[in-house]
C-alpha positions in Angstrom: 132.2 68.2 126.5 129.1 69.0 124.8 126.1 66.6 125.1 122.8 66.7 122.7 119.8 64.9 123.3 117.8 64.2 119.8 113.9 63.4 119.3 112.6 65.8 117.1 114.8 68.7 118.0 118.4 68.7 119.3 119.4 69.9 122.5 122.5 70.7 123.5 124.2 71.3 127.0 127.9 72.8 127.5 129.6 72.9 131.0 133.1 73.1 132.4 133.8 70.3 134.4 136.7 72.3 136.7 133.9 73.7 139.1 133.2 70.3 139.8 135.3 68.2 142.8 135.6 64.9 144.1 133.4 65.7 147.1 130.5 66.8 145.0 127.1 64.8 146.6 124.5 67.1 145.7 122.9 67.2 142.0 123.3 70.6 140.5 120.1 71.8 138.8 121.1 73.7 135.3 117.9 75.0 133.5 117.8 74.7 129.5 115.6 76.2 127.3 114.2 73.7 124.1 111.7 75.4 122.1 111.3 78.5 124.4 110.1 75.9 127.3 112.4 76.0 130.6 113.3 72.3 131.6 115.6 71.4 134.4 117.7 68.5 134.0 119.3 67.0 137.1 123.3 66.7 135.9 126.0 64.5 138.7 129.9 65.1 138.8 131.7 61.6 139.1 134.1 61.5 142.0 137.1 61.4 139.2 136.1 64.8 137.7 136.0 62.8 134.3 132.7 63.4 132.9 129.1 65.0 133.4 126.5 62.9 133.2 122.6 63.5 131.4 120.5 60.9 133.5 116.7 60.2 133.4 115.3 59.6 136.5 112.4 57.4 137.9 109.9 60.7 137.4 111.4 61.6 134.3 107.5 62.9 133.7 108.7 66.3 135.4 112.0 66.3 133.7 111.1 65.4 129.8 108.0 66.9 127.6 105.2 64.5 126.7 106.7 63.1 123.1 107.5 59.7 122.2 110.1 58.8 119.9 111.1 55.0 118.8 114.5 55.8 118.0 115.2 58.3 120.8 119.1 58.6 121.1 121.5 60.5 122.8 125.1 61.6 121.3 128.0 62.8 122.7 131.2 64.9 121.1 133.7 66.2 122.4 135.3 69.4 120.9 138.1 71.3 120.8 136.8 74.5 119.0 133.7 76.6 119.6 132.3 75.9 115.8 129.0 75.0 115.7 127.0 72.6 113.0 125.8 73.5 109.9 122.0 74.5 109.9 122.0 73.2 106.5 123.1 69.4 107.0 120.8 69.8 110.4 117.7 70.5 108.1 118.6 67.9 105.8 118.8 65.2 108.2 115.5 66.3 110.0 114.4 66.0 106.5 115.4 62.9 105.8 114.4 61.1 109.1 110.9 62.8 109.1 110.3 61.4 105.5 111.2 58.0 106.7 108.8 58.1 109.3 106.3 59.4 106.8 106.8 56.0 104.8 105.6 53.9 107.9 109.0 51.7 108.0 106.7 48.4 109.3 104.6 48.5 106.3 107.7 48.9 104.1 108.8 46.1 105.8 105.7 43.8 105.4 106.0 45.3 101.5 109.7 44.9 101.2 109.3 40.8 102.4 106.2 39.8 100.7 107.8 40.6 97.6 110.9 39.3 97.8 109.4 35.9 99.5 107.1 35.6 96.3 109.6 36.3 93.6 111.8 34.1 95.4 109.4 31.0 95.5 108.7 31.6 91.8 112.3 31.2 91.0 112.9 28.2 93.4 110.1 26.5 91.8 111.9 27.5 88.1 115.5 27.6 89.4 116.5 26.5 85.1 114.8 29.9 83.8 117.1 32.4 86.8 118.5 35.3 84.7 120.9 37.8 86.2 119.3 40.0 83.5 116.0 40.1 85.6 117.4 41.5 89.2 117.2 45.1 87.8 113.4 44.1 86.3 112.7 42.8 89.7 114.5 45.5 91.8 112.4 48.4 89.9 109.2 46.2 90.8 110.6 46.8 94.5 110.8 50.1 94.0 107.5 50.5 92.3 105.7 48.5 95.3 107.0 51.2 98.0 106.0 54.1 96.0 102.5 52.5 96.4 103.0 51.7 99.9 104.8 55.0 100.6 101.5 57.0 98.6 98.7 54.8 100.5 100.0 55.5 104.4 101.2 59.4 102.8 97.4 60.0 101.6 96.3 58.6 105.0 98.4 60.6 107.3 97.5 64.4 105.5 93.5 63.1 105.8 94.0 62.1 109.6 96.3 64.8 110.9 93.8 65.5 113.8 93.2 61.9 114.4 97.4 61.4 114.7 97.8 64.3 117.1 95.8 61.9 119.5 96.8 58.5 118.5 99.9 59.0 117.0 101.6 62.4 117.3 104.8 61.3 116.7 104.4 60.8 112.9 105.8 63.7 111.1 103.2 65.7 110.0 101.1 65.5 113.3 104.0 66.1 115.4 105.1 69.6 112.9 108.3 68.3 111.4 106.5 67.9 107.6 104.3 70.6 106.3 101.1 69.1 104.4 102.3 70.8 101.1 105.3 68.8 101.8 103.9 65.7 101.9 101.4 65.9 98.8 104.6 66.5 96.9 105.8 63.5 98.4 102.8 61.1 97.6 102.6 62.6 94.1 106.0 62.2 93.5 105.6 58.3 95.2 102.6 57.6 92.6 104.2 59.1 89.3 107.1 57.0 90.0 105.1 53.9 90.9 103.2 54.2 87.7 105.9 54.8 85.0 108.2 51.6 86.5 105.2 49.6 86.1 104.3 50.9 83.0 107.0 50.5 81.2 108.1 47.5 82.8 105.4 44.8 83.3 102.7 45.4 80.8 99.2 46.6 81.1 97.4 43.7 83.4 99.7 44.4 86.3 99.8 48.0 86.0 95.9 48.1 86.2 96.2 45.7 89.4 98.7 48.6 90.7 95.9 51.6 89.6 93.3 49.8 91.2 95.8 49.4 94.8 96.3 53.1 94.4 92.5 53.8 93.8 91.6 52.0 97.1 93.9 53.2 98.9 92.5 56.6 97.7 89.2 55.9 98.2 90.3 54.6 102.2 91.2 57.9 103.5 89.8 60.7 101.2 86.7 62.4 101.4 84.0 62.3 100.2 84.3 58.3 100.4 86.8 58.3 103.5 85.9 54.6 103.8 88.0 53.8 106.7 84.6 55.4 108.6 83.0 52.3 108.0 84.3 49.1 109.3 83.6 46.7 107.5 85.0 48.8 104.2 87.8 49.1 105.6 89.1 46.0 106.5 88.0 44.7 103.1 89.8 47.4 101.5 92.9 46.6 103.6 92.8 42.7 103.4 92.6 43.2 99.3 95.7 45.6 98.6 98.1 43.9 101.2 96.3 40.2 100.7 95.3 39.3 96.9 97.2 42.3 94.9 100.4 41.9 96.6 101.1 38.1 96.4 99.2 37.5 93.0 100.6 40.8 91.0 103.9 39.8 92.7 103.5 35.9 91.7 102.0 36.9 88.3 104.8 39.5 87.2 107.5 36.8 88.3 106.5 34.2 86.3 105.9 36.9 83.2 109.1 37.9 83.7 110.3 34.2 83.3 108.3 33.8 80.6 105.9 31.7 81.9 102.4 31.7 81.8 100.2 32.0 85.5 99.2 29.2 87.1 98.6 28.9 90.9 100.5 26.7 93.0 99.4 25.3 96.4 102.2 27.1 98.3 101.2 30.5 96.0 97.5 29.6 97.0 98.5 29.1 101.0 100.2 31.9 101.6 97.7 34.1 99.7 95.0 33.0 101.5 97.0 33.1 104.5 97.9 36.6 103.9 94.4 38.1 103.3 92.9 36.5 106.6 95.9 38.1 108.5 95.3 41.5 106.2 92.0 41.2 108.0 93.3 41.0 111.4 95.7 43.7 111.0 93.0 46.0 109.8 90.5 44.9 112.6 93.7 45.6 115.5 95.1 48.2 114.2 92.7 50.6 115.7 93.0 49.0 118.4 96.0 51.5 120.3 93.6 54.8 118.2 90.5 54.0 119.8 90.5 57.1 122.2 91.2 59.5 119.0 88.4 57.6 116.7 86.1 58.3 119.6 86.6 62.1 119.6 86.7 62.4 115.8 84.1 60.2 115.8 85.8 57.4 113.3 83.7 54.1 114.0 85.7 51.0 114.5 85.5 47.7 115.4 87.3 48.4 118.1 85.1 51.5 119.5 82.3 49.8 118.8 83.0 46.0 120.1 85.9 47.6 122.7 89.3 46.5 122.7 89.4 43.3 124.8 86.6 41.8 122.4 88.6 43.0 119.6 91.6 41.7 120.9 90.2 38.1 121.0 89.1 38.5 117.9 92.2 39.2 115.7 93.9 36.4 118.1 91.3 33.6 117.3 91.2 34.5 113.2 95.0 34.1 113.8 94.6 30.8 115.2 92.3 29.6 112.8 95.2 30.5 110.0 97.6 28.6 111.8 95.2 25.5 112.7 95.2 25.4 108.6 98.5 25.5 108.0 99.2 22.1 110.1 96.6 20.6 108.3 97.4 21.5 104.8 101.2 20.0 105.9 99.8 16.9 107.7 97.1 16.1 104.6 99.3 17.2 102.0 102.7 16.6 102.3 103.2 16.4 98.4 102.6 20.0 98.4 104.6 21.2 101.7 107.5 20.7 103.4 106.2 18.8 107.0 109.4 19.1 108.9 109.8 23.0 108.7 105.8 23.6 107.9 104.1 21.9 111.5 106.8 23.1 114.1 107.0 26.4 112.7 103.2 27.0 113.0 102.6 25.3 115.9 105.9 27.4 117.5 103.8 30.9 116.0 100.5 29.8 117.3 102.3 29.6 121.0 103.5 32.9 120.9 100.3 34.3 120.2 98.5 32.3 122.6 101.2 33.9 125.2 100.8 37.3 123.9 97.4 37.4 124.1 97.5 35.9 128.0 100.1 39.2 128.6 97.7 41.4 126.7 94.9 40.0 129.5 97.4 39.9 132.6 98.0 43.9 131.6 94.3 44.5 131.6 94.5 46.2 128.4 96.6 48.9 128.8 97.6 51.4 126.4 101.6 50.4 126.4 100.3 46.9 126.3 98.4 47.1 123.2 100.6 48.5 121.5 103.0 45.8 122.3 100.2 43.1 120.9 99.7 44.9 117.9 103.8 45.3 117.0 103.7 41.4 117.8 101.0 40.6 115.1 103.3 42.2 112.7 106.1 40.0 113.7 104.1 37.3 113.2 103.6 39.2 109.6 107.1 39.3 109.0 108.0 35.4 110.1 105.3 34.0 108.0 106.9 35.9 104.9 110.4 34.6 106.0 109.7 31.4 106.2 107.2 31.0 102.8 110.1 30.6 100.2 111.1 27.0 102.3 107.5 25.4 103.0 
């Protein structure tokens, strides 16, 4: 039976159950070495001799090294040979999974809805002019949006790899599983392919709205303009590229496409409006887990400036003022929204954050807890997307 652990690194453990019997009480201690550093992992016979278990116990701190993974797993085979895996499928998948994580799969996702909620309003509001000719038009513009998504958070995380070995060192280039030269092929490669599907897809107006996404996010995290140093640049920066650029170049191509000229609609207007405020919040809370590492690179933020608790209240009250709207644009104009799914879905989001917020106070502000705020204001992100197309 051979048992491997993966986070970054595998780690495998091979014993011979037949020195085990059914009497065995004690734990037996077998030391490993991962990464020339000796561990020792507890390991238990079960009375039936059938299997040897990996366990984590209640101190695991003296057992496991200090590095968090979100998608820690651990996977079990069973063997009948001594052949080993190949190095070279191992180095592709640490590849693989390190570039995903150098993508920033919760901003893909924000990306990935937005779009698809706004193309899809456009063609419920137009359901006459649908063409299956357009899905691979509007797929490349998929593609084209994560290239810019995958080049802004890429350009961030090569500028910020001291920051991230504080705040974050499980991203890949912090934690050593992509070299820098690495990943400037990779945000190269993310912007050239960005900029020919727009290019040769949807005209010159929406590929300049795409340079200019591309220069800000350039401008956010490389020196000598490194505006994320200054708060208020930042946030404005942030609010602008996920906020107006997304919804109206995504709004604007779709109707193109359909051949239709641009014209705002009040759902198009909501939900743009409603984006950019909660852009603001996420670029005002997002520091919020970082603050110790923007203190000792000396990165002023709202949050290190205001602290976190104030910060905290903050993002939480903008939220509620953007959901406070959205009942009143459904109770005072019902011509333009759907009142049965527009007022209890609001009103339903506006709880949860009121709850959050009272968990984020009952913690006291811990680090665990933030972090848990902060990956709920994304969900809220995400449900306000889902449920856009039907208002």
């Amino acid at each position: 039976m051979e048992l491997s652990l993966s986070c970054s690194s595998s780690l495998g453990i091979s014993a011979l159950s037949s020195g085990c019997n059914a009497t065995c009480a004690q734990h037996k201690i077998i030391p490993i070495k991962p990464n020339g550093k000796c561990w020792r992992l507890p390991l238990k016979c079960s009375k039936n001799l059938q299997s040897l278990g990996l366990y984590r116990s209640r101190s695991c701190k003296e057992y496991l090294p200090n590095r968090h993974y979100r998608h820690n797993s651990i996977r079990a085979s069973t063997q009948t040979g001594a052949a080993g895996s190949d190095p070279i499928l191992n180095k592709i998948s640490a590849f693989k999974d390190a570039c995903w994580r150098f993508l920033r799969p919760h901003t893909i996702r924000g990306t990935f809805l937005g779009s698809v909620a706004l193309v899809a309003r456009a063609l419920i509001e137009n359901p006459n002019l649908i063409k299956w000719s357009l899905v691979p038009k509007a797929f490349s513009g998929l593609i084209a949006l994560i290239c810019g998504n995958g080049y802004i958070v890429g350009i961030n995380q090569i500028y910020d790899i001291g920051i991230d070995k504080v705040n974050k060192p499980y991203l890949p280039i912090a934690a050593g599983d992509l070299s820098v030269q690495s990943a400037w092929s990779l945000v190269i490669l993310f912007a050239v392919i960005g900029l020919l599907i727009v290019g040769f897809n949807f005209g010159l107006f929406i590929t300049s709205l795409y340079c200019l996404g591309l220069f800000l996010g350039t401008i956010y995290s490389v020196p000598p303009f490194r505006m994320k140093r200054f708060p208020v640049a930042a946030f404005l920066i942030i609010a602008t590229v996920r906020g107006f650029l997304l919804n109206f170049g995504v709004y604007y191509a779709t109707r193109s496409a359909l051949g239709l000229p641009f014209e705002w609609s009040a759902p198009v207007a909501f939900i743009t409006t409603f984006v950019t405020l909660f852009a603001l919040v996420i670029a005002i809370t997002k520091d919020l887990p970082d603050v110790e590492g923007d203190r000792k690179f000396q990165i002023s933020t709202f949050a290190t400036k205001l602290g976190v608790r104030n910060i905290a209240f903050l993002g939480s009250g903008l939220l509620l003022v953007n959901y406070v709207a959205a009942v009143l644009a459904a109770i005072y104009m019902p011509q333009a929204f759907r009142r049965s799914l527009m007022l209890p879905a609001h009103i339903c989001l506006a709880t949860c954050l009121i709850f959050q917020a009272w968990i984020l106070e009952r913690a006291n502000y811990a680090k665990e807890a933030i972090q848990g705020f902060y990956r709920f204001i994304w969900n809220l992100f995400y449900a306000e997307y889902a449920i856009f197309p039907f208002i």
